[in-house]
DSSP file (Angstrom, degrees, kcal/mol; ACC not computed):
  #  RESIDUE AA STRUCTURE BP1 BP2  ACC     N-H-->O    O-->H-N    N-H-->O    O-->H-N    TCO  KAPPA ALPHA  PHI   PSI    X-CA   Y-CA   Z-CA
    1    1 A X              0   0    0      0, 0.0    63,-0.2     0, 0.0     2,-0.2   0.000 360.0 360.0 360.0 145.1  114.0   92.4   99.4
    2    2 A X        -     0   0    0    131,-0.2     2,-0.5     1,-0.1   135,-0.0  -0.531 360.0-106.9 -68.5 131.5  113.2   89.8   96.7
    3    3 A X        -     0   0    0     -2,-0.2    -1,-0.1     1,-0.1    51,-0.1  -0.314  41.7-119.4 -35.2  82.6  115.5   89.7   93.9
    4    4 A X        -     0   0    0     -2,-0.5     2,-0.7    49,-0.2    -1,-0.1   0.334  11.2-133.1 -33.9 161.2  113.8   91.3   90.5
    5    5 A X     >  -     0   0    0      1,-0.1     4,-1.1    45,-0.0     3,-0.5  -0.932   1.2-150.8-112.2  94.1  113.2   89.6   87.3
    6    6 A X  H  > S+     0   0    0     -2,-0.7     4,-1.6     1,-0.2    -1,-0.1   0.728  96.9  64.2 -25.7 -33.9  114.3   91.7   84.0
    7    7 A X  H >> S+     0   0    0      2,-0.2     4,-1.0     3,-0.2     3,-0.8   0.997  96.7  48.1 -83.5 -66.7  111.4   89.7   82.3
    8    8 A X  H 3> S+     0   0    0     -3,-0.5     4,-2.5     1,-0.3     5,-0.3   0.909 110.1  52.8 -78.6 -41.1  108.7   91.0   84.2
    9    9 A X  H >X S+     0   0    0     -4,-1.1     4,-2.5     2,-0.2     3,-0.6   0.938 112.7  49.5 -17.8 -72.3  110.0   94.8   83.5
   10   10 A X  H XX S+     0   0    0     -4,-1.6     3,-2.1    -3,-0.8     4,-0.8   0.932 109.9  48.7 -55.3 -87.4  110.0   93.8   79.9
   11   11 A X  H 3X S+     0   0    0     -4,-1.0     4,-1.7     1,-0.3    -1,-0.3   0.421 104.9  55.7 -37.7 -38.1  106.7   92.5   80.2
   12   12 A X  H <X S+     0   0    0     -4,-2.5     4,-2.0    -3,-0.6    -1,-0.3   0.807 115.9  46.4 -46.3 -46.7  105.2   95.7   82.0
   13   13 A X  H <X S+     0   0    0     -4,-2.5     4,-1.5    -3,-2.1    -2,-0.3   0.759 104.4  49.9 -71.0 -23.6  106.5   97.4   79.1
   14   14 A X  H >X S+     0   0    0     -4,-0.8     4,-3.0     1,-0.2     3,-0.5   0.985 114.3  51.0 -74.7 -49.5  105.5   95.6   76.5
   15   15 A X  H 3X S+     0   0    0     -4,-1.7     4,-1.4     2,-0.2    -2,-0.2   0.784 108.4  51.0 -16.7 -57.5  102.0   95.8   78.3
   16   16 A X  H 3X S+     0   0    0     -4,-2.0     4,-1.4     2,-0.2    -1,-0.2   0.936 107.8  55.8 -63.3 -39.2  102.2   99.6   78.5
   17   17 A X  H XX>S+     0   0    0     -4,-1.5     3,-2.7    -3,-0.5     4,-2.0   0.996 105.8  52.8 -28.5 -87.6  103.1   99.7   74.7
   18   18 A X  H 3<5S+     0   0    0     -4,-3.0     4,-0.4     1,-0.3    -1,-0.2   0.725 113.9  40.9 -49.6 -22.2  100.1   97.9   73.9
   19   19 A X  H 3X5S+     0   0    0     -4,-1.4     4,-2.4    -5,-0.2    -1,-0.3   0.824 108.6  52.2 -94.3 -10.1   98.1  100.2   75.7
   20   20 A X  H <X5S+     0   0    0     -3,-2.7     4,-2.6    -4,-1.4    -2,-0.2   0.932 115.6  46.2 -60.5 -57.6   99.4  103.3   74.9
   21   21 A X  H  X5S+     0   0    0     -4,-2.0     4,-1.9     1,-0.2     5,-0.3   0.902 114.7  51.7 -62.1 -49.7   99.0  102.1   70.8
   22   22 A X  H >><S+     0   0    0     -5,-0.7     4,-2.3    -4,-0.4     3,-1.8   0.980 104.9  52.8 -57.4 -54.0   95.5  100.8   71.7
   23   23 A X  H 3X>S+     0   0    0     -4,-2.4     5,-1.9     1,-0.3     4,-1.6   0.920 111.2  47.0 -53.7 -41.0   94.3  104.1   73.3
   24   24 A X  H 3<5S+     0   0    0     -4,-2.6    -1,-0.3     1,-0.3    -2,-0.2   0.609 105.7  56.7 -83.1  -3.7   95.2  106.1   70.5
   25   25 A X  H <<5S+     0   0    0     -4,-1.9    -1,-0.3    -3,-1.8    -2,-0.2   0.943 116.9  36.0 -57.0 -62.5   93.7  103.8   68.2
   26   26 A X  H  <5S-     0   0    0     -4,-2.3    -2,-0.2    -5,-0.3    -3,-0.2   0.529 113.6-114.7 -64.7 -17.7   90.3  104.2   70.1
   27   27 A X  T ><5 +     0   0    0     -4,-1.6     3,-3.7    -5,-0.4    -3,-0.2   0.741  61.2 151.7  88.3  17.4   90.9  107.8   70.8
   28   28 A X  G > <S+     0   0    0     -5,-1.9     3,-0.9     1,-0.3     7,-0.2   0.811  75.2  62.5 -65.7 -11.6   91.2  107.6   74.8
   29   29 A X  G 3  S+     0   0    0     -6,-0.3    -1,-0.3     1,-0.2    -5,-0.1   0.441  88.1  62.3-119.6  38.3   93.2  110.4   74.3
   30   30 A X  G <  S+     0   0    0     -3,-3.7    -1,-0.2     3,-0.0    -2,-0.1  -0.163  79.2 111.5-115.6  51.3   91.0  112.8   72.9
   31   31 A X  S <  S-     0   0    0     -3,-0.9     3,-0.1     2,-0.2    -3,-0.0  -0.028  84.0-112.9 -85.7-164.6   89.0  112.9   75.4
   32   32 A X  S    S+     0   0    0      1,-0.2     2,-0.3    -2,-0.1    -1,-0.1   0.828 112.6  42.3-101.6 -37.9   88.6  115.6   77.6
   33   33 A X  S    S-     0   0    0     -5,-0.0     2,-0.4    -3,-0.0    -2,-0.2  -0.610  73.3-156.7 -99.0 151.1   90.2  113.8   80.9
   34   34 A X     >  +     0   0    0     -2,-0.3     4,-0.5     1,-0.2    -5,-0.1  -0.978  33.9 159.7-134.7  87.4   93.4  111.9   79.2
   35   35 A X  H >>  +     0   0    0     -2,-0.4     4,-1.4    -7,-0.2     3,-1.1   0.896  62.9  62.9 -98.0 -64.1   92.9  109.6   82.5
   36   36 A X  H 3> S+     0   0    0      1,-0.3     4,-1.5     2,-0.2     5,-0.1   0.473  89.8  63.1  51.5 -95.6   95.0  106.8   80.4
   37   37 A X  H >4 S+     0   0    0      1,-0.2     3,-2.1     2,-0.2     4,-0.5   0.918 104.3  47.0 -43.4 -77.2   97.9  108.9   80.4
   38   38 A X  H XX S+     0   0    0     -3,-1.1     3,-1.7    -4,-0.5     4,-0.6   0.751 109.1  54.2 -70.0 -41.8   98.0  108.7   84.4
   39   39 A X  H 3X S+     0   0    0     -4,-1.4     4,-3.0     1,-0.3    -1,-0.3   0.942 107.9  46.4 -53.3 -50.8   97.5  105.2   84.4
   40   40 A X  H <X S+     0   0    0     -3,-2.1     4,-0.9    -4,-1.5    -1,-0.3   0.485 112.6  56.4 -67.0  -4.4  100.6  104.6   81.9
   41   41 A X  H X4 S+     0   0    0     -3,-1.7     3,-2.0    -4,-0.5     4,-0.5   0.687 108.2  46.6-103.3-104.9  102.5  107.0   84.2
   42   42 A X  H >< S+     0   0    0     -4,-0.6     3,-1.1     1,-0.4     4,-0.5   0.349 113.0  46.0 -57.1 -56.8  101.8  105.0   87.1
   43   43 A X  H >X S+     0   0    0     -4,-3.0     4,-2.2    -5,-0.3     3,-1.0   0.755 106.1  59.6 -27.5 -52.3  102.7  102.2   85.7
   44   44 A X  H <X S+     0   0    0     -3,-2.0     4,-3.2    -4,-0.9    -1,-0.3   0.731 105.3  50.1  -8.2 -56.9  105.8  103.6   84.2
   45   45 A X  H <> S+     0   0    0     -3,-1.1     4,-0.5    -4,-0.5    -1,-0.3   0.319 105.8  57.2 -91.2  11.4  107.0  104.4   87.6
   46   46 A X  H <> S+     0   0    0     -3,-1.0     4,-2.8    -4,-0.5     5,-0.3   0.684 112.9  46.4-107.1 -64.2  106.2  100.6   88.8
   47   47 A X  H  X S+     0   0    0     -4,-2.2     4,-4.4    -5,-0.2     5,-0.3   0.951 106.6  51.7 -54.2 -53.9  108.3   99.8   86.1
   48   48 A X  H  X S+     0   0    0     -4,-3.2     4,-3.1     1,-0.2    -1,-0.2   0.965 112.8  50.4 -34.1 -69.2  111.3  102.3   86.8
   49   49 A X  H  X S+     0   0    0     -4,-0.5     4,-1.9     2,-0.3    -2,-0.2   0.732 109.6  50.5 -36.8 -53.5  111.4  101.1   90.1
   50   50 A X  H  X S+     0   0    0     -4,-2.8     4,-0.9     2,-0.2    -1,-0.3   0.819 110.6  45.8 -53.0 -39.6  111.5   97.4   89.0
   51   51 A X  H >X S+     0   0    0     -4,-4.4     3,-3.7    -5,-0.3     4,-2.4   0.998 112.2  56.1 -83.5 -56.1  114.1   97.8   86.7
   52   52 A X  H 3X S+     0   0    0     -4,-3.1     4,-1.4    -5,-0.3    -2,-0.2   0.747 109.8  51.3 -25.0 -42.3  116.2  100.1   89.8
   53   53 A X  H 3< S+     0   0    0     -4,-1.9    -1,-0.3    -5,-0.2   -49,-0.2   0.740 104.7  44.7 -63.2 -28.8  115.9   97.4   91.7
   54   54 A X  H XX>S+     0   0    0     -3,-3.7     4,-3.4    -4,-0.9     5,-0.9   0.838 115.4  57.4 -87.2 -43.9  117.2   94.5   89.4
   55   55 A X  I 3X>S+     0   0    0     -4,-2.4     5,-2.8     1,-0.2     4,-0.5   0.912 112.9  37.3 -47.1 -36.4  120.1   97.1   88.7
   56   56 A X  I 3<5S+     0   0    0     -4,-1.4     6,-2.5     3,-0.2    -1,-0.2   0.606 126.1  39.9 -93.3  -5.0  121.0   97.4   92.5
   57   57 A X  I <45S+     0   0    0     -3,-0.8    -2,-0.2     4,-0.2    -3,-0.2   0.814 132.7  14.8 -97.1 -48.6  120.4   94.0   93.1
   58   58 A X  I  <5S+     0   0    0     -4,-3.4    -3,-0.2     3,-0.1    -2,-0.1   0.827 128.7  37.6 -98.4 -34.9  121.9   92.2   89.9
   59   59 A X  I  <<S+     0   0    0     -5,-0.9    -3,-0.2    -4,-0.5    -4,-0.1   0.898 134.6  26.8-120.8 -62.2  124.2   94.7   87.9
   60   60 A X  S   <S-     0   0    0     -5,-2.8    -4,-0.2    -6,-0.3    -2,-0.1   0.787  97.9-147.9 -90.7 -28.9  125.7   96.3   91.0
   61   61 A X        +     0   0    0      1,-0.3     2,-0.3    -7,-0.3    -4,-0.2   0.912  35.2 159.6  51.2  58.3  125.1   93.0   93.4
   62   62 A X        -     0   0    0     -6,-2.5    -1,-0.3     2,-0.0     2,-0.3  -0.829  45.9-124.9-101.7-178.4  124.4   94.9   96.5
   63   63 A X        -     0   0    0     -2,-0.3     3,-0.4     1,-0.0     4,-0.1  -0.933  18.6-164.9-115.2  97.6  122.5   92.9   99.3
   64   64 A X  S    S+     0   0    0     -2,-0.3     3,-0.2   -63,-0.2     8,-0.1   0.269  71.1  92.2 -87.9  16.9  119.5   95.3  100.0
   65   65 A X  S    S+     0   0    0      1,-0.2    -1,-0.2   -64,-0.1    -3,-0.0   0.963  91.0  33.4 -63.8 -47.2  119.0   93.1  103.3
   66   66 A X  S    S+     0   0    0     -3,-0.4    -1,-0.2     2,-0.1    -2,-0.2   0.342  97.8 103.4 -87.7   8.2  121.0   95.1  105.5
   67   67 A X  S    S-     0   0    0     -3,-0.2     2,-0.1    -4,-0.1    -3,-0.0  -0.678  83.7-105.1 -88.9 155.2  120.1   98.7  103.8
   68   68 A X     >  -     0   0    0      1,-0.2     4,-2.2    -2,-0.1     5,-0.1  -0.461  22.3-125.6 -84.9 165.5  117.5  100.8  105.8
   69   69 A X  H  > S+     0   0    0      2,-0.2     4,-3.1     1,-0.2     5,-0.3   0.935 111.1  62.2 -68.8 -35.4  114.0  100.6  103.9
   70   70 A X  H  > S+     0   0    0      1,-0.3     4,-2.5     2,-0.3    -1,-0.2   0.864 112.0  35.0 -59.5 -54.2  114.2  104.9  104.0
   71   71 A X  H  > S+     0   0    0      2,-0.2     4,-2.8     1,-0.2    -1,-0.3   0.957 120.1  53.3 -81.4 -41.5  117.5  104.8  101.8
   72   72 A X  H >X S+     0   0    0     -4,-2.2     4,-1.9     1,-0.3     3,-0.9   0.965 113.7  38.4 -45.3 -69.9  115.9  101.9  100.1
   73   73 A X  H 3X S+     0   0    0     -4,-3.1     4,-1.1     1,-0.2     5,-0.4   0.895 116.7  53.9 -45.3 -45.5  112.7  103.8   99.4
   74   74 A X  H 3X S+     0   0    0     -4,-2.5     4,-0.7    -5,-0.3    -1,-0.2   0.848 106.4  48.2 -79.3 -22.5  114.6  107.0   98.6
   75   75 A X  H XX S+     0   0    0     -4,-2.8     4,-3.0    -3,-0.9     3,-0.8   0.905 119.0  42.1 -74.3 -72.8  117.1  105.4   95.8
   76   76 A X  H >X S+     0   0    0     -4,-1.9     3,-1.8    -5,-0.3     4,-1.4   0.813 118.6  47.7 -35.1 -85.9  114.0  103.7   94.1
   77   77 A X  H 3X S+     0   0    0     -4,-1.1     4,-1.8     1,-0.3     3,-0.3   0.738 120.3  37.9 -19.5 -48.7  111.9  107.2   94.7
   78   78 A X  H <X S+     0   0    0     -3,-0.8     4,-1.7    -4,-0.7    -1,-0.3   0.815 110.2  57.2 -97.3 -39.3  114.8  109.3   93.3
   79   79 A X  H <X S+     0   0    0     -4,-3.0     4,-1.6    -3,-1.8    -1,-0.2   0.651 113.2  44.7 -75.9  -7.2  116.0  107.1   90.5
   80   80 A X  H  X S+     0   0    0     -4,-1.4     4,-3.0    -5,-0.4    -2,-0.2   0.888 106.7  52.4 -96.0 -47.2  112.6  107.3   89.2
   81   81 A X  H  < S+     0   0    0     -4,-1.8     4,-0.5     2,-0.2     5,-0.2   0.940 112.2  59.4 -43.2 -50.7  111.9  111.3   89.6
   82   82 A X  H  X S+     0   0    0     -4,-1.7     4,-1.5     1,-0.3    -2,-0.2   0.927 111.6  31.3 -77.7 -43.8  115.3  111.2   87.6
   83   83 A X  H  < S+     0   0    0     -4,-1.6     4,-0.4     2,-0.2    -1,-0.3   0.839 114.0  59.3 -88.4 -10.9  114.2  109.3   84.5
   84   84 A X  T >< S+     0   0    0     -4,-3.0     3,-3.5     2,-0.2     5,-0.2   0.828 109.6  54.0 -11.3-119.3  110.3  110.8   84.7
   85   85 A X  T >> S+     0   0    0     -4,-0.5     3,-3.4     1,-0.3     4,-1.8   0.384 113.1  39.7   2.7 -87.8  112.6  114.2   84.4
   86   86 A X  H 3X S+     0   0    0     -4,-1.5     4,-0.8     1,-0.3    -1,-0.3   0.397 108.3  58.0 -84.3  29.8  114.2  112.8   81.3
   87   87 A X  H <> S+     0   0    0     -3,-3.5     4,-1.7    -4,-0.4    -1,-0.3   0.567 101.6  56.5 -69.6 -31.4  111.5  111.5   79.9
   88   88 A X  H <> S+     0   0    0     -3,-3.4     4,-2.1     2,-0.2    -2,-0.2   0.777 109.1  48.4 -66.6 -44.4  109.8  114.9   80.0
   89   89 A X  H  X S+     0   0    0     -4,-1.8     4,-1.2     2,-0.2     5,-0.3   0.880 107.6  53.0 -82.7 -46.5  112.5  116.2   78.1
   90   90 A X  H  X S+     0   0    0     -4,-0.8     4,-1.8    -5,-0.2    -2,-0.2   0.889 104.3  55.4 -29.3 -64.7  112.4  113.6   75.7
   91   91 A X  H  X S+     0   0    0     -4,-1.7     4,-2.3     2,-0.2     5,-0.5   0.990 112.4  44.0 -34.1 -72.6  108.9  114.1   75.1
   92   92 A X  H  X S+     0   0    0     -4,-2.1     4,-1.6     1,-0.2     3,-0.4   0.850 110.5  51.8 -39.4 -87.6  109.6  118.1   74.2
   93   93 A X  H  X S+     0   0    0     -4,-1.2     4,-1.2     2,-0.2     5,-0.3   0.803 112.9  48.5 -20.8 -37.4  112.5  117.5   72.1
   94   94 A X  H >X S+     0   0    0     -4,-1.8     4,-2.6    -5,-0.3     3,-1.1   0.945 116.3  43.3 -45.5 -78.3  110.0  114.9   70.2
   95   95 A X  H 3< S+     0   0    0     -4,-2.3     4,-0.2    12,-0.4    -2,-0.2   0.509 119.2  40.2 -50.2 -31.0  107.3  117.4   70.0
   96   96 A X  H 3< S+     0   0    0     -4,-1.6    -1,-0.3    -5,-0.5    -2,-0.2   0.639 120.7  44.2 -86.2 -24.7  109.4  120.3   69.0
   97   97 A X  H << S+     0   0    0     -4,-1.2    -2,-0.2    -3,-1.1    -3,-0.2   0.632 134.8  10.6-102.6 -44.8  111.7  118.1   66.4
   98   98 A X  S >X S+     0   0    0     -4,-2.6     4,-1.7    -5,-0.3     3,-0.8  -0.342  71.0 172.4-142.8  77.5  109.1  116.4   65.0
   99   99 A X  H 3> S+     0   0    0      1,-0.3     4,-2.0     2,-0.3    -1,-0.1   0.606  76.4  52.1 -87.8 -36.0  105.6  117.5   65.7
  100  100 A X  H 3> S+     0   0    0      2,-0.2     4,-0.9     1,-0.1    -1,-0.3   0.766 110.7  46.8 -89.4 -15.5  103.5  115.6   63.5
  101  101 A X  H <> S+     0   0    0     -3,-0.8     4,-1.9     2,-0.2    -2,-0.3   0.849 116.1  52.5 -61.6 -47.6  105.0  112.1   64.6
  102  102 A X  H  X>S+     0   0    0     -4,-1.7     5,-1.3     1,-0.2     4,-1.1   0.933 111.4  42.6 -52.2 -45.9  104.5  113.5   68.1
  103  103 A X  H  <5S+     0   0    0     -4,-2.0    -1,-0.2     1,-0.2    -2,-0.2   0.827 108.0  54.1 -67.4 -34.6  101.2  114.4   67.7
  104  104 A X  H  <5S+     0   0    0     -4,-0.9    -1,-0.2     1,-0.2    -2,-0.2   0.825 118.8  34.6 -93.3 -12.1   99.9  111.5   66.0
  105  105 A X  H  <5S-     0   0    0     -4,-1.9    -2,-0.2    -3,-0.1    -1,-0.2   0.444 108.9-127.5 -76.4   2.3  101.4  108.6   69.0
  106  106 A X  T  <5 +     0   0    0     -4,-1.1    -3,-0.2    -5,-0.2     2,-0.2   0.931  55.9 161.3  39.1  73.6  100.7  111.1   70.9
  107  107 A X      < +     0   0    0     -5,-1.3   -12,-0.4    -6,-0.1     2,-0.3  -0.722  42.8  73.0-126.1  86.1  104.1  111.2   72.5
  108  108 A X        -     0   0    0     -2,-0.2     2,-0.4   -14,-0.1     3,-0.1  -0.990  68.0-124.5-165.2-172.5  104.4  115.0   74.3
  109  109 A X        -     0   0    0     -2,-0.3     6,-0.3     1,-0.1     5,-0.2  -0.615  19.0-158.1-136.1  86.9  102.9  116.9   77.2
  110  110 A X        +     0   0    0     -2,-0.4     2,-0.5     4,-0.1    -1,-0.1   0.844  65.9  38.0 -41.9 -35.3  101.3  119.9   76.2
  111  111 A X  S >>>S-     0   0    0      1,-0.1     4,-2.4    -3,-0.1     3,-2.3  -0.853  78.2-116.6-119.5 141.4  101.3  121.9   79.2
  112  112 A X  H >>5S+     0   0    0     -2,-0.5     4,-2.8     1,-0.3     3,-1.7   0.827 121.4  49.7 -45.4 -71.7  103.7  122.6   82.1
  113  113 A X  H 3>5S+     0   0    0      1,-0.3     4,-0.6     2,-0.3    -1,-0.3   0.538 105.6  58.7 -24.9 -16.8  100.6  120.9   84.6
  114  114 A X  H <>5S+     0   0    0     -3,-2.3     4,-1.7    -5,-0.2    -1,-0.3   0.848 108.7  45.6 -93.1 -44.5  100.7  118.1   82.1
  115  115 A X  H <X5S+     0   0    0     -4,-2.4     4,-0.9    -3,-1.7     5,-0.3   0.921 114.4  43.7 -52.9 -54.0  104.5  117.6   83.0
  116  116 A X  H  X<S+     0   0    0     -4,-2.8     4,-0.7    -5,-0.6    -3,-0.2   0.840 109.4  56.1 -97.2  -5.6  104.3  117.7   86.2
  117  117 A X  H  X S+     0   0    0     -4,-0.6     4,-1.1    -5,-0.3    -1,-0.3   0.842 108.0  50.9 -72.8 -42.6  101.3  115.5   86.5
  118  118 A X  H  X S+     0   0    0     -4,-1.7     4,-1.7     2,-0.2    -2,-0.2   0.586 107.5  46.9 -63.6  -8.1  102.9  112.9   84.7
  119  119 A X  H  X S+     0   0    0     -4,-0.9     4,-0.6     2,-0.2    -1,-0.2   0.683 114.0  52.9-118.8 -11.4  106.0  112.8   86.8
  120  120 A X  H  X S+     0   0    0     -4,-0.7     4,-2.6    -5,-0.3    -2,-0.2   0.750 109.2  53.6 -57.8 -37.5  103.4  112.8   90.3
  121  121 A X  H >X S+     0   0    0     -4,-1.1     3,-1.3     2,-0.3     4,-0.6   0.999 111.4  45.5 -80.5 -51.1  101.9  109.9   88.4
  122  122 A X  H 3X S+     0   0    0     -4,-1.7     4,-1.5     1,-0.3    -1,-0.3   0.647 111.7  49.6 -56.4 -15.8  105.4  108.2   88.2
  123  123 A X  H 3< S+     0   0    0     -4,-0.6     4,-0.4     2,-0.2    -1,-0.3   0.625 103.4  52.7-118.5  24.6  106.2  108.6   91.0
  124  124 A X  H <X S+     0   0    0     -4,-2.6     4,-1.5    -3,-1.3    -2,-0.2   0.514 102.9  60.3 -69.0   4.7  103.4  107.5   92.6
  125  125 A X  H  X S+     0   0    0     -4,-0.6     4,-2.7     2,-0.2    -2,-0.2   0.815 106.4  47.8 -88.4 -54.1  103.6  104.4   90.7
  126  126 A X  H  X S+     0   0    0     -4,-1.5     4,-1.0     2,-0.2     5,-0.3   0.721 113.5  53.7 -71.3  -4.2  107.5  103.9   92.5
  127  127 A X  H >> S+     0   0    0     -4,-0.4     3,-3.8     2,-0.2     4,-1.8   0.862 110.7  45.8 -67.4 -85.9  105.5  104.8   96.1
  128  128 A X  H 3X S+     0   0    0     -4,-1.5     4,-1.7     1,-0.4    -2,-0.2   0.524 115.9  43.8 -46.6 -49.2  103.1  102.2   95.3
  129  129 A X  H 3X S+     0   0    0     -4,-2.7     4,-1.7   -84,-0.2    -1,-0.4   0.712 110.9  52.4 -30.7 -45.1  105.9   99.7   94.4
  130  130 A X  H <X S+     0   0    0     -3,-3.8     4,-0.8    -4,-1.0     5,-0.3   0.919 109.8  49.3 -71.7 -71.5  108.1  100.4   97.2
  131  131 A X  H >X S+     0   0    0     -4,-1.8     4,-1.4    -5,-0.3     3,-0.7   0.856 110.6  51.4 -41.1 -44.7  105.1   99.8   99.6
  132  132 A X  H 3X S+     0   0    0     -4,-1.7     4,-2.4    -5,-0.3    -1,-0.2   0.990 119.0  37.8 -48.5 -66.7  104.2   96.3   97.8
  133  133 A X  H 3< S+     0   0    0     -4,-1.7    -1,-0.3     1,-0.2    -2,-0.2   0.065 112.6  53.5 -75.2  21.5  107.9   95.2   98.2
  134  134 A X  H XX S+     0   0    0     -4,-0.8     4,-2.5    -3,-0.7     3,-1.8   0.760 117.5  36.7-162.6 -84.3  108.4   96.6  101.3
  135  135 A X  H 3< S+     0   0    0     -4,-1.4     4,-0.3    -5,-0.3    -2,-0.2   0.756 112.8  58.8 -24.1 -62.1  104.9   94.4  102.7
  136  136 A X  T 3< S+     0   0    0     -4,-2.4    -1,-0.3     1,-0.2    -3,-0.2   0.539 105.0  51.1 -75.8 -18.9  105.7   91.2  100.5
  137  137 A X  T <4 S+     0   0    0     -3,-1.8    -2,-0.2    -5,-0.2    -1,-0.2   0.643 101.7  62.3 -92.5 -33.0  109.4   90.9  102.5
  138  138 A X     <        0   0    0     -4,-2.5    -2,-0.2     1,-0.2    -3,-0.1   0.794 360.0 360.0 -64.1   0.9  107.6   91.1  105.8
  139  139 A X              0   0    0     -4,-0.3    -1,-0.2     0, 0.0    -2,-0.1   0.392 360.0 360.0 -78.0 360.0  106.0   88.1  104.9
């Protein structure tokens, strides 16, 4: 697999930032469908992935050439599920700790389906990443 770039991570995020801060400016998320939300979770999980990758690639300096794409796909997949998870928790603690800063960036997940739709959405965002890099080295 091609090496990651820390800068474009950073750049997805800063990107997600801006859109997060924008919706709530405009109010996409008092809408009835928070569709948004799903987007920034997929996205999210694009990003996880990226950044897992530059960690196992740069930090840790293995060679993912000779690793099978399965384990490949399943470290990315699994490192992402694992911060999704404490990201959810983060979110609660927010919302429970400070409730009216949560509510007005609108950084919590009101309902157990609201959890676990966001952490589907992330990780379909590391599917959808793994399948790109996975396509872009058979090339």
């Amino acid at each position: 697999m091609q090496k990651t770039k820390l800068l474009h991570v950073a750049l997805l995020l800063i990107v997600m930032t801006a859109i997060h801060f924008t919706a709530v400016s405009v109010g996409f998320y008092e809408q009835p469908v928070i569709w948004i939300d799903k987007v920034l979770h997929v996205m999210a999980g694009i990003a996880i992935a990226m950044f897992w990758l530059w960690i196992v690639q740069r930090a840790l300096k293995i060679s993912l050439e000779n690793v099978p794409i399965i384990i490949t796909i399943s470290s990315i997949v699994g490192f992402v599920l694992l911060i999704a998870l404490f990201w959810e928790f983060f979110e609660f603690a927010y919302w429970k700790g400070a409730p009216e800063w949560a509510n007005k960036f609108k950084f919590y997940s009101p309902t157990i389906v609201d959890v676990l739709s966001d952490i589907g959405s992330n990780l379909v965002g590391a599917i959808f990443f793994s399948i790109l890099a996975i396509k872009r080295d058979e090339k």
